[in-house]
C-alpha positions as CSV (number, residue, x, y, z in Angstrom):
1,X,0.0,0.0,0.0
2,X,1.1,3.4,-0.8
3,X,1.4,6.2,1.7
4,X,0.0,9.7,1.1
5,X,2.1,12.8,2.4
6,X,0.0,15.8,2.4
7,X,2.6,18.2,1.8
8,X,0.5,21.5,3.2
9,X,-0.1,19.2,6.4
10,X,3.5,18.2,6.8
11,X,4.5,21.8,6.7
12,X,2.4,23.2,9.1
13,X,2.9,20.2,12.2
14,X,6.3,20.9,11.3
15,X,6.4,24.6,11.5
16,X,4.6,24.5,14.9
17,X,6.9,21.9,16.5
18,X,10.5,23.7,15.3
19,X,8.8,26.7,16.6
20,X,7.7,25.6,20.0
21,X,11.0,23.8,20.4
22,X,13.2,26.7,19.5
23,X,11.3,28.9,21.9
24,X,11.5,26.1,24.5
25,X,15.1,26.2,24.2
26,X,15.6,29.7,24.4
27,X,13.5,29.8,27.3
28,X,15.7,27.3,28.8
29,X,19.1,28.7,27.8
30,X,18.1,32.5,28.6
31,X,18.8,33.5,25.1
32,X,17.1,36.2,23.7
33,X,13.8,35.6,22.4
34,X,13.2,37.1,19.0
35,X,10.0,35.8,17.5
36,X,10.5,36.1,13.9
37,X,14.3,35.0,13.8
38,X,12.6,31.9,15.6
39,X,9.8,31.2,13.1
40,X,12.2,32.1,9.7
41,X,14.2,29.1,11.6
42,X,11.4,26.7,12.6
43,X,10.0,27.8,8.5
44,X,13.7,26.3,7.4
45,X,13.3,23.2,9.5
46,X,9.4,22.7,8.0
47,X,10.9,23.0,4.3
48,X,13.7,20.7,5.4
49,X,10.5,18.2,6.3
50,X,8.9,18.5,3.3
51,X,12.3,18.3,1.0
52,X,12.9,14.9,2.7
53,X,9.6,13.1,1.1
54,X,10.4,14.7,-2.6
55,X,11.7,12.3,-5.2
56,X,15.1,11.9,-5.5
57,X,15.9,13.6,-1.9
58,X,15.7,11.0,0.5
59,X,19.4,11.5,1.3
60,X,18.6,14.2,3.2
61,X,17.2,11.8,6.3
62,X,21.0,11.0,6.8
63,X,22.3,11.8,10.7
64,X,24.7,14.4,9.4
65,X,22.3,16.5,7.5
66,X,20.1,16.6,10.0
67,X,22.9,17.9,12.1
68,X,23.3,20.4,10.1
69,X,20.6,21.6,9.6
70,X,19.5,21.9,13.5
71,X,23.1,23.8,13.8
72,X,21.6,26.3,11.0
73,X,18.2,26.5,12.4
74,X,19.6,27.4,16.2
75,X,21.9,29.8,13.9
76,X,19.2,31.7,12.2
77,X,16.8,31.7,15.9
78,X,19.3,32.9,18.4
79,X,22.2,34.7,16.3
80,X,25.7,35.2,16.9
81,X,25.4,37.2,20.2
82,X,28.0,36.5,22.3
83,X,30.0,34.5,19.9
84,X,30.2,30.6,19.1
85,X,30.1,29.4,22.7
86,X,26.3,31.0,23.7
87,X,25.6,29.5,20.0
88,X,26.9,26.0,21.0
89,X,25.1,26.1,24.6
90,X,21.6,27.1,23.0
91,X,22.0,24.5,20.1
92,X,23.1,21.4,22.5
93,X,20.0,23.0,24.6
94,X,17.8,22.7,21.6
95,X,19.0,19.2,20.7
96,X,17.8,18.3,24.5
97,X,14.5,19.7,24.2
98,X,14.2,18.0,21.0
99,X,15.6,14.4,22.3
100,X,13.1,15.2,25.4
101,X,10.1,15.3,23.1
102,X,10.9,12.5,20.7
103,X,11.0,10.1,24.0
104,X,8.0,11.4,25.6
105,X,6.7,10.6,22.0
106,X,7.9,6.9,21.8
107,X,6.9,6.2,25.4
108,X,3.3,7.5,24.3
C-alpha cells in the first residue's frame, strides 16, 4: 500500500513543532527571544521536512544533514550574540529539548 504525504499538512505540524522547540530552548538557555528570527528558523526546519519526502531527496534523512541543519536553524533563531560558545550552549539546549520530546513521544 502506498502512503499519502499531504505536503500542506507536513509543513504546518512541522512549523509548529520547530517553533515551539526553538522557543522552548531559548527559554531554557536564557537567550534572547526574538520571534520572527525563531519562526524564519522553525519555517527552514518545515521546508527541510517537506524536502525529505520529494523524489530523489531522500538522502537528506541521513544523521549528518540533519545535524546540520538543527546547527543552521539554532543559527538563524538565536544569532551570533556572544560569539560561538552561547551559540553552541543554546543548540546542544535545543538538541535536549528536541531528544526530550521524541521520548515522551515513543513512550506515548
Amino acid at each position: 500500500m502506498e502512503q499519502v504525504v499531504y505536503i500542506d499538512s507536513l509543513f504546518a505540524v512541522n512549523f509548529a513543532v520547530n517553533y515551539l522547540l526553538l522557543l522552548s530552548a531559548a527559554r531554557f538557555s536564557g537567550a534572547p527571544m526574538r520571534r520572527g528570527r525563531i519562526a524564519v528558523g522553525a519555517g527552514l526546519g518545515a521546508l527541510y521536512a517537506v524536502a525529505v519526502y520529494l523524489p530523489g531527496f531522500g538522502f537528506l534523512g541521513g544523521f549528518g544533514v540533519k545535524a546540520g541543519l538543527a546547527a543552521l536553524m539554532a543559527l538563524i533563531a538565536y544569532g551570533l550574540e556572544g560569539g560561538w560558545k552561547p551559540l553552541l550552549k543554546r543548540l546542544l539546549v535545543f538538541w535536549g529539548v528536541s531528544f526530550a520530546l521524541a521520548g515522551a513521544v515513543m513512550a506515548a
